[in-house]
N, C-alpha and C positions, 0 to 999 in steps of 0.2 A: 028880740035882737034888733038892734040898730040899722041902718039902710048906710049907708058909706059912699064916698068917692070912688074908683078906684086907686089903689094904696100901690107903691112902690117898697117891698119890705125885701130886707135882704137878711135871708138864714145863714148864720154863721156854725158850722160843726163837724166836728172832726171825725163821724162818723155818718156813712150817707151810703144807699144802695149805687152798687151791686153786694155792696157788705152786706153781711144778715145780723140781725141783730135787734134790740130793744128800738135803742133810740133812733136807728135807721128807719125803721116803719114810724117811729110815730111820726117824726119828721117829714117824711118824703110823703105818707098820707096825708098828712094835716096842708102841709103845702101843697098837694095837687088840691086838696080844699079849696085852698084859697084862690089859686087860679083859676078852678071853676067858678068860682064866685066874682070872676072879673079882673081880680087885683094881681099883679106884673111881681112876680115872681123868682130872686137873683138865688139861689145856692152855693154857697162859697164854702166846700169843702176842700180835702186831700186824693190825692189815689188811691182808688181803693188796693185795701193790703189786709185789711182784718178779718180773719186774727192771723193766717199763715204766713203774716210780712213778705206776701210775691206780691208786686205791683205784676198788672197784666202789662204782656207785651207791648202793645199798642200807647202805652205810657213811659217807656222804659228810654233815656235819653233825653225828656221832657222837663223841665222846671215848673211848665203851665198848659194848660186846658182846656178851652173853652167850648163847650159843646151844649143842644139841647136837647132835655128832656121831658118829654110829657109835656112840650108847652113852655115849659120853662127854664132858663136860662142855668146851667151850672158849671162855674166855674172850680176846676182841679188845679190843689197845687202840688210839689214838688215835695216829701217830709222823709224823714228817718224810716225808713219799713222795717218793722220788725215783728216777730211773732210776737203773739197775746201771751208773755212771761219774764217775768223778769223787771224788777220794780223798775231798774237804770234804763234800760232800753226803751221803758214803755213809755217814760219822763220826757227820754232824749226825741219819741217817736212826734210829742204832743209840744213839746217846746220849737222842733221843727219847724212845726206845720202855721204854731203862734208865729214865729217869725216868716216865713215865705209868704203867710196869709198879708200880713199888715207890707211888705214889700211889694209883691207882687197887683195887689187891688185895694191899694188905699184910696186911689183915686178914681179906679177903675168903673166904668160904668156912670150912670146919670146918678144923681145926688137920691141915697134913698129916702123913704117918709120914713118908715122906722127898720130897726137890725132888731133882730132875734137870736140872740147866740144861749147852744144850750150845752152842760157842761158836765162833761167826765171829769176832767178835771178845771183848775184856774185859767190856765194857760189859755182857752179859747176866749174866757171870757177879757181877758185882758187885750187880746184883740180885738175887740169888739168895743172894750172901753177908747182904744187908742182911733181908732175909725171912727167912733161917735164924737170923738173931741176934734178932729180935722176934718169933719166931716158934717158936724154940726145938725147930728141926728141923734134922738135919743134910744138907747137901749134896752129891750129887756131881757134877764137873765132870767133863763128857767134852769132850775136847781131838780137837776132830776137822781144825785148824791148828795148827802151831806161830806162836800168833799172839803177839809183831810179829816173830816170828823171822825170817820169808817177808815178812814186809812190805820189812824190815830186805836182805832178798839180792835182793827185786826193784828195791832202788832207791827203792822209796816213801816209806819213813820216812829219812832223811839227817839232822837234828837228832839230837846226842850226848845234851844233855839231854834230848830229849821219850823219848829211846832209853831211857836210864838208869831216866826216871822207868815207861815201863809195865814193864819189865822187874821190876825191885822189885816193879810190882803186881801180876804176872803171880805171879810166886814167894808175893806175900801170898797169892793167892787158892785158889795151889795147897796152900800150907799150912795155909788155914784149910778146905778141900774134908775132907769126911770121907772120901772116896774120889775115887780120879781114875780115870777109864776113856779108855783112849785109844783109837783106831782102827788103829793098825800099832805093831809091836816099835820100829819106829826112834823114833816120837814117847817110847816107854818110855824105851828107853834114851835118849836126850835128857833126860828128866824123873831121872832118877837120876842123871848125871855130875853135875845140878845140885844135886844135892841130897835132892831127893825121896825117901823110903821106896820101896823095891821092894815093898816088904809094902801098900803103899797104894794100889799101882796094878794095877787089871786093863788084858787087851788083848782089845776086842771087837770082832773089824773089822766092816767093810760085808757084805753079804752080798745075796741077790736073795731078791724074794717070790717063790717056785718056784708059787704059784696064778697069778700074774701074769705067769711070762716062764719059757717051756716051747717048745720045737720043734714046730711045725707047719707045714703045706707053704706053700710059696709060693702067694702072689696075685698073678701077674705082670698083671694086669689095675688093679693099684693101682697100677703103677708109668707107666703111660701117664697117670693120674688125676693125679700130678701132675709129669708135664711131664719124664717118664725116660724114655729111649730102654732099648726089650725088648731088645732083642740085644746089648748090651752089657755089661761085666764092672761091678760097681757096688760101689767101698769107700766105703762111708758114715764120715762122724762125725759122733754124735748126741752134743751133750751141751752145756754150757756154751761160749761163746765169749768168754775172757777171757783176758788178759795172761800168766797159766799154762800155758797151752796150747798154742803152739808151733802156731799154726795154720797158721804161715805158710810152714814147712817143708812142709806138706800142700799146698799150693797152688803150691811153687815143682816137686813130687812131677807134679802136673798138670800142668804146663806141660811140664816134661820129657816126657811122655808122649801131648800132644795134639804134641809136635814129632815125633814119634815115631810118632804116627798107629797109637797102639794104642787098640783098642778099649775103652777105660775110663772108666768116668763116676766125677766122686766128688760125694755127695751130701753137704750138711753141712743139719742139722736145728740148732736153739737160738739161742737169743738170747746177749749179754755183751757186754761194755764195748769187745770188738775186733769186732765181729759186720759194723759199716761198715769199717774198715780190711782186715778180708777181703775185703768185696765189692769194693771201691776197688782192691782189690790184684788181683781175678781179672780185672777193667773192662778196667784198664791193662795186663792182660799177654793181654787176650781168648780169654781162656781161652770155648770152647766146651763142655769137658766138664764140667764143674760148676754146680752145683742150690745156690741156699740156701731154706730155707725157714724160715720163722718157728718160735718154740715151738709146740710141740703138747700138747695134756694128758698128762697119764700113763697113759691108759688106751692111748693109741694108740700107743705111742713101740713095742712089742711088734709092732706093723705094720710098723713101719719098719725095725726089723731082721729080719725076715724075709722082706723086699724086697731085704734086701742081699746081695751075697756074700763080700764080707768087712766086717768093721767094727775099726775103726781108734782105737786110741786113744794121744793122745802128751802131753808135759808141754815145759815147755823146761827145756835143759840148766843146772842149775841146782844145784849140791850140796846143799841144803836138797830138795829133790824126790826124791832118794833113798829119804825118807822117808813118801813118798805114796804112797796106792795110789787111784787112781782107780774109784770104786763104781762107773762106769756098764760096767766090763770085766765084773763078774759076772752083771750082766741080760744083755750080750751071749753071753756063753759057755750064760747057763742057756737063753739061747733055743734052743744048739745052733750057732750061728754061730762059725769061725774069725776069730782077733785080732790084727794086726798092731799090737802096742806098742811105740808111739816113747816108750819109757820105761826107767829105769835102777836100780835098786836095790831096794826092797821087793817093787814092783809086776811088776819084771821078772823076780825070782826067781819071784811065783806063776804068775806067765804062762807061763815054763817050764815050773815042773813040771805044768801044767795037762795038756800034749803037748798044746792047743790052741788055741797062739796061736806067731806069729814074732817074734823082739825083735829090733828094729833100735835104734842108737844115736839118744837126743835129736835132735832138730833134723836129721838127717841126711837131707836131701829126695832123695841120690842114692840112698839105701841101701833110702828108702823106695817109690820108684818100682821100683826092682828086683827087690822080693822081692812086689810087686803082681803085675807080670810071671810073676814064677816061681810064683807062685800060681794065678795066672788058667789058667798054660797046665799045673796037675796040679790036676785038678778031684777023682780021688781022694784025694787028700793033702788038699784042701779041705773032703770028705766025713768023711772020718775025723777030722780035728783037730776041725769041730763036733761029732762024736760024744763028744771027750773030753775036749770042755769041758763038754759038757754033764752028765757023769757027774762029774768034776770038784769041779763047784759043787753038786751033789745030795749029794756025798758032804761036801764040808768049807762048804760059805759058803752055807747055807741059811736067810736070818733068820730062821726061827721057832725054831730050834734054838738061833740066836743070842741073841735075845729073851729065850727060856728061860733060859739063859746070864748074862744080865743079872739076873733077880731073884735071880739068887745075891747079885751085890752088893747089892740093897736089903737080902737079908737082913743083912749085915753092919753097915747103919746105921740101919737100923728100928728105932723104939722098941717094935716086936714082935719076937719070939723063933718058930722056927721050931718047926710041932707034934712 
């Protein structure tokens, strides 16, 4: 890697701790990166609100912000709060924050060397276009959705013309991006069938804080703490509960298994827009072996998988999902935990070559209650596969190496030059 200036970069994103969540850690990790590494560090997010749309007190009467953390500088604005459901609200939540952002700190602060805006949806990114043109800094878009692609395959977006028209501005935005960083090859290749330079695009995937999520023994005295049966096999899923996620294969996985009168609990941790439809759905089918519990911070979420004995992650069957690779499999693996992924294409190839994790098809709740079974009852197979996950993700998906990784692009758009 390169030796640098220090760099003035300003992150633009509409999701940022004390929310929990994917892009929250990679962001707020990768950035305290980079300010260890010297370089002047602006955060230009919203209040936090996700997913329960309650801004905290201490924000409530406020337009604007300005506070630091860790060292560096973050600027909160003023947005629409609304819970994580509901296509209209969650549009009007992101449109918001696009407008009070470019209002409020267009000027704001010393002229940065480059923006970073990374995107749930367009909206941030078109902030970040409009700053870079009065601002006369270049951007880069990290595409961490193929958004409205996935909107588009789940069903959500159905209007040809509203289709037509983000599509166009998807493509604008990508072509006016000084660089595109995506999160997996499949997002890549997507971005070049359509047109896009190869030459313009990095692939930085997710990766785990290895200070934050490391193997360490069980505290089976946590697991009584909240309302788990000791003696039992326990696949957890921690992570978002949303439309994506294919929860419900998990749950049809249980039922098979409490018919079954095998010894196995399945714990779900997180909040999301289906998080009642699950519950609703274990009510009605009374299920006994299943836990949900609220969001938890990030600090704890390391507890919870070392409570578990497997941990579980899956997507729905989806061709556009091919393309995904779900961040919360490498905090699982860097804990040392084996992963049973109801997942199919990016994510399922590293899960293989991990040797520690089992891939079972999308959606498939018979395939997934079975290889629970064959798991639970080869506890050295369970021992070893956490062993080689966890050396795995030390070896390739380490975000600080990531991070690293990363200011190679700024160098390429920096109005500095490398010593």
């Amino acid at each position: 890697m390169l030796k640098y200036p220090n760099m003035r970069i300003l992150v633009l994103t509409h999701y940022y701790p004390p929310e929990i969540g994917a892009p929250q850690a990679r962001l707020s990790e990768m950035a305290l990166s980079w300010k260890n590494q010297g370089h002047a560090i602006t955060v230009l997010t919203g209040f936090p609100n996700h997913p329960t749309g309650i801004i905290p007190e201490k924000y409530k009467g406020k337009f604007f912000a300005a506070e630091t953390e860790n060292g560096m500088t973050v600027w909160r604005h003023w947005l629409y709060a609304t819970p994580n459901e509901g296509f209209i609200r969650r549009t009007l939540n992101h449109l918001s924050f696009m407008f009070t952002s470019v209002l409020f700190s267009l000027f704001r602060g010393e002229k940065p060397d480059a923006i970073l805006v990374s995107s749930p949806t367009l909206f941030s990114v078109i902030s970040a276009y409009v700053m870079s043109v009065f601002r006369q800094t270049p951007f880069i878009f990290e595409v961490r959705d193929l958004w409205p692609g996935i909107f588009i395959e789940l069903g959500i977006l159905k209007n040809r013309f509203l289709i037509a028209v983000l599509e166009c501005l998807e493509l604008f935005l990508y072509k006016k991006a000084a660089h595109v960083v995506t999160v997996t090859e499949g997002f890549k290749k997507n971005l070049v069938s359509r047109g896009i330079s190869e030459n313009k695009i990095s692939v930085i995937t997710n990766g785990a804080d290895l200070n934050k999520f490391f193997p360490v023994p069980e505290k089976p005295a946590e697991r009584k703490e909240w309302g788990i049966p000791e003696n039992v096999f326990l696949a957890s899923y921690i992570g978002a509960h949303g439309m994506s996620h294919g929860l419900a294969s998990i749950l049809d996985a249980a039922n098979m298994l409490q018919l079954k009168k095998e010894p196995i609990h399945f714990l779900f941790v997180g909040e999301g827009s289906e998080k009642e439809k699950c519950i609703n759905k274990a009510e009605k089918l009374k299920l006994k072996n299943v836990t949900f519990l609220g969001g938890q911070p990030k600090e704890k979420i390391p507890s919870f998988y070392q409570l578990s004995d497997l941990c579980l992650v899956s997507l729905r069957s989806i061709p556009g999902f091919k393309s995904f690779i779900p961040s919360k499999m490498f905090e699982m693996m860097a804990c040392g935990k084996p992963v049973l992924g109801a997942v199919e294409g990016e994510a399922a190839d590293i899960l293989t070559r991990s040797k520690g994790a089992i891939v079972v098809p999308p959606e498939n709740s018979g395939a997934i209650a079975e290889h629970i079974v064959t798991l639970k009852d080869n506890p050295l197979k369970l021992s070893e596969m956490g062993k080689n996950a966890s050396h795995f993700v030390i070896e390739h998906y380490n975000r600080e190496k990531l991070a690293l990784k990363y200011l190679d692009v700024f160098k390429t758009v920096s109005r500095k030059s490398p010593l």
